[in-house]
C-alpha positions as CSV (number, residue, x, y, z in Angstrom):
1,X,-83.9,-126.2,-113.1
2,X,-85.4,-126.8,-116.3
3,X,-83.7,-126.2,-119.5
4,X,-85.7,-124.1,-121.2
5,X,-88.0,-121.8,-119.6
6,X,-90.0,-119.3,-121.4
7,X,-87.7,-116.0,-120.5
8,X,-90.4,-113.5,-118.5
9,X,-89.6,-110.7,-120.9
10,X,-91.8,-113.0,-123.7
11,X,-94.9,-112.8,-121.3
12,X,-95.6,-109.7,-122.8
13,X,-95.6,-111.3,-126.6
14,X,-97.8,-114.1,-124.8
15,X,-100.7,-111.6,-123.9
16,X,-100.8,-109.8,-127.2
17,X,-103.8,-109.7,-128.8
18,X,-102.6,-110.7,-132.2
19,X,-102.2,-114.0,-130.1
20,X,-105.9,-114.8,-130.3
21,X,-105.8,-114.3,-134.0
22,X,-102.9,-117.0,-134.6
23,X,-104.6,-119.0,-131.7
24,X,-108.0,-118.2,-131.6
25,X,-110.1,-117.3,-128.0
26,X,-109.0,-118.5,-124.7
27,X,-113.0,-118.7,-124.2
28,X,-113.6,-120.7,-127.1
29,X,-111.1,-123.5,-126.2
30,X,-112.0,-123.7,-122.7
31,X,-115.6,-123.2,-123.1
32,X,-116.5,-127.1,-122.6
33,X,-114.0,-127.4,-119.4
34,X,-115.3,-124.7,-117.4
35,X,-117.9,-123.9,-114.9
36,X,-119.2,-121.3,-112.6
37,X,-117.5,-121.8,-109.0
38,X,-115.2,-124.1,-110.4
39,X,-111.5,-123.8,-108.8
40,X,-108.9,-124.0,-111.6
41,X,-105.0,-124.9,-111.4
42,X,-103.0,-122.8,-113.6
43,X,-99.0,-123.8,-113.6
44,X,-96.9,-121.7,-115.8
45,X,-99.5,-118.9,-116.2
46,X,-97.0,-116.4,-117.7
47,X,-98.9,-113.1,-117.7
48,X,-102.5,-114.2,-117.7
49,X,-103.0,-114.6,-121.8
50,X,-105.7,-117.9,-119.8
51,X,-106.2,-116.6,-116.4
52,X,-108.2,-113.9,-117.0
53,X,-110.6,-115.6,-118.8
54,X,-110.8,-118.4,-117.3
55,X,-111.4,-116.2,-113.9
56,X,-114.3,-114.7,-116.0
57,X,-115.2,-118.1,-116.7
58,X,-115.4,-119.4,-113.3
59,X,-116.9,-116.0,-111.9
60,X,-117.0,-114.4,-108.0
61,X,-117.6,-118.0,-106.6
62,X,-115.1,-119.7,-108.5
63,X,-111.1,-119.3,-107.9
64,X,-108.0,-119.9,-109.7
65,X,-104.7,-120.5,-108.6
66,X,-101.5,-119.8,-110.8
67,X,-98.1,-121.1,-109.8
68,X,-95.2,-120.0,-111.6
69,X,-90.9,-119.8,-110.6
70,X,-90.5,-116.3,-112.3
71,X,-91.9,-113.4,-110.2
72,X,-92.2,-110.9,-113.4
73,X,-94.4,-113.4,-114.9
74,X,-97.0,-113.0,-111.6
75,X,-96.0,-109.3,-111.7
76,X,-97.5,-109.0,-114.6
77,X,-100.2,-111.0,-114.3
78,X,-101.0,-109.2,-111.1
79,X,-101.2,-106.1,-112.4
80,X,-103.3,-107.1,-115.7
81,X,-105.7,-108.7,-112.9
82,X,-106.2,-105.9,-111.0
83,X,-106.8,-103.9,-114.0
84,X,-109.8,-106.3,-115.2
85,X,-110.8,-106.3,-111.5
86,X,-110.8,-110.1,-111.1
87,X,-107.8,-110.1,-108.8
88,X,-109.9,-111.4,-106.0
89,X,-110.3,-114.3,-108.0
90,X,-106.8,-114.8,-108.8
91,X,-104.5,-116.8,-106.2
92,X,-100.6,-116.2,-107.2
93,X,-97.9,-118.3,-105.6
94,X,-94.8,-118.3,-106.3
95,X,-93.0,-121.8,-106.3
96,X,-89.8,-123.7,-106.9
97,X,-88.9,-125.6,-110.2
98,X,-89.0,-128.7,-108.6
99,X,-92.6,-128.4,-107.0
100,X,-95.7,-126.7,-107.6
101,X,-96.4,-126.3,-104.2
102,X,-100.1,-127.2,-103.6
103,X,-100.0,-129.7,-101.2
104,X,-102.9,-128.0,-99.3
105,X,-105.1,-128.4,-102.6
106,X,-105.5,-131.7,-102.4
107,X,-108.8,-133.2,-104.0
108,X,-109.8,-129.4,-104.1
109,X,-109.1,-128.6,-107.5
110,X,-111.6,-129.3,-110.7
111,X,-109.4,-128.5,-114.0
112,X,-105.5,-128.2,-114.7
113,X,-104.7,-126.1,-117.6
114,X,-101.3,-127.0,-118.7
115,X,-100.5,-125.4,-121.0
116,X,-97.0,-124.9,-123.2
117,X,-95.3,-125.5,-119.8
118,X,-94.9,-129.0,-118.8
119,X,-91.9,-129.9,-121.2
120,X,-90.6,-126.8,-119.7
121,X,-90.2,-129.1,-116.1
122,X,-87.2,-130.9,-114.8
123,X,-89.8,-134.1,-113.7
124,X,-93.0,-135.0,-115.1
125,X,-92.8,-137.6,-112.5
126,X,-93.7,-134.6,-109.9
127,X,-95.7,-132.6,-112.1
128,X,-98.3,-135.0,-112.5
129,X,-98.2,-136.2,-108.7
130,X,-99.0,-133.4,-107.8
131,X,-101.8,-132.5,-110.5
132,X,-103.3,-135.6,-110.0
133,X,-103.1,-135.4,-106.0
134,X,-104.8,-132.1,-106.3
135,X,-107.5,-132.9,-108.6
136,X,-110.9,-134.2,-107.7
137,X,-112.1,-137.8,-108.7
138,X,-113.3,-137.4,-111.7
139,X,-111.4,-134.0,-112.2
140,X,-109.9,-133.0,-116.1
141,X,-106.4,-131.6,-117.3
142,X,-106.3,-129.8,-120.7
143,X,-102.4,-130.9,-121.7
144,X,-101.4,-128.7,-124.8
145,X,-97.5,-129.2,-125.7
146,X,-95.9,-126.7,-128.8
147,X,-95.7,-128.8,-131.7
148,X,-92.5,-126.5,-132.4
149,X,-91.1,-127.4,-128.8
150,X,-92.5,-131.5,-128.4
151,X,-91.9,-134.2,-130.6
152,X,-95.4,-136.8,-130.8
153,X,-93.1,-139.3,-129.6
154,X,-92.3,-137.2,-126.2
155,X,-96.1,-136.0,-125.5
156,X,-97.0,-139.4,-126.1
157,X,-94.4,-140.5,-122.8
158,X,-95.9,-137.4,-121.2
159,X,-99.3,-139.1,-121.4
160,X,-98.0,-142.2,-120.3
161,X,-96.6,-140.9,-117.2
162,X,-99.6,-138.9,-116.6
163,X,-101.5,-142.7,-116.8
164,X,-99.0,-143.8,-114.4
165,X,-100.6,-141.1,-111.2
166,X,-104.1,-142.4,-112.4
167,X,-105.2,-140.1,-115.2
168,X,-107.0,-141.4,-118.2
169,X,-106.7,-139.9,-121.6
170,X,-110.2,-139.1,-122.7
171,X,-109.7,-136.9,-126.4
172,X,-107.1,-135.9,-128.6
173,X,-108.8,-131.8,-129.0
174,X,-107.9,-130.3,-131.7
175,X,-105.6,-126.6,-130.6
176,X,-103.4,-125.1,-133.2
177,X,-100.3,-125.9,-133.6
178,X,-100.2,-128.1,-130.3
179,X,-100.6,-131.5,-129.4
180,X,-103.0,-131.5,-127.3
181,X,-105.4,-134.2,-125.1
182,X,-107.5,-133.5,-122.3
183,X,-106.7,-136.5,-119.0
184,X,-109.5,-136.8,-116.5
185,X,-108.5,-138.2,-113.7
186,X,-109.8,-142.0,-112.3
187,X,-112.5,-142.1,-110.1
188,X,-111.3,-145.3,-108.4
């Protein structure tokens, strides 16, 4: 297991709305990724301070699937989804540490949002296997990393491994107080 997983008790400090003030909308950063009827991979979702927006984003024809190893987190996010009646939108699975467990998405899936989690995994070998397996030709990652949490030099040998299952940087975006870049994955 990974050393240091976001406790599921600070899921609820992740959804608070004085979140969007230090980190501004979930709309506005993912605004140029997005798509109606797009389907969306989500690991580490935590309570849904993304995936409700982004299941607005994608609206009734578009999906999302979260996977996450701490059942509170998709608890809460389940709850919070059926709430904002977008829980039909919403696929939750619960996984191991060492896999994300979407071996049936393959080539099915048209953005990754990984977000403050992948630094959190005990391989980033497997992570991005499996991202990249699952993603489309052509498909995109947003990879944001806590500045707090992940030296330059390590999300700079997250990218390379990334490049190493055939993803591409394509921009460095700007997100506060991340390190962020957004990986599109070859086409051939």
């Amino acid at each position: 297991m990974a050393q240091r997983v976001c406790p599921w008790w600070m899921g609820y400090l992740l959804i608070s709305p004085i979140r969007r003030l230090g980190s501004g909308s979930p709309e506005r950063l993912l605004a140029p990724y997005l798509k109606e009827g797009m389907t969306v991979l989500e690991p580490g979702p935590g309570m849904g301070f993304f995936t409700l927006p982004m299941a607005r984003m994608v609206g009734p024809s578009g999906h999302i699937v979260v996977v996450d190893i701490q059942p509170k987190m998709l608890e809460g996010l389940r709850g919070r989804a059926a709430k904002a009646g977008l829980l039909r939108r919403i696929e939750m699975r619960l996984v191991k540490p060492d896999s994300l467990g979407i071996d049936d998405l393959k080539g099915s899936v048209d953005f990754v949002l990984a977000f403050a989690m992948v630094h959190e995994l005990p391989s980033t070998e497997n992570f991005f296997r499996e991202t990249a397996n699952a993603l489309k030709a052509g498909g995109k990652m947003l990879l944001s990393e806590p500045a707090g949490h992940v030296t330059p030099a390590k999300f700079g040998e997250e990218i390379d491994v990334a490049r190493q299952f055939g993803f591409a940087e394509q921009k460095r975006p700007v997100v506060r107080r991340s390190l962020a870049a957004v990986l599109v994955k070859k086409t051939g």
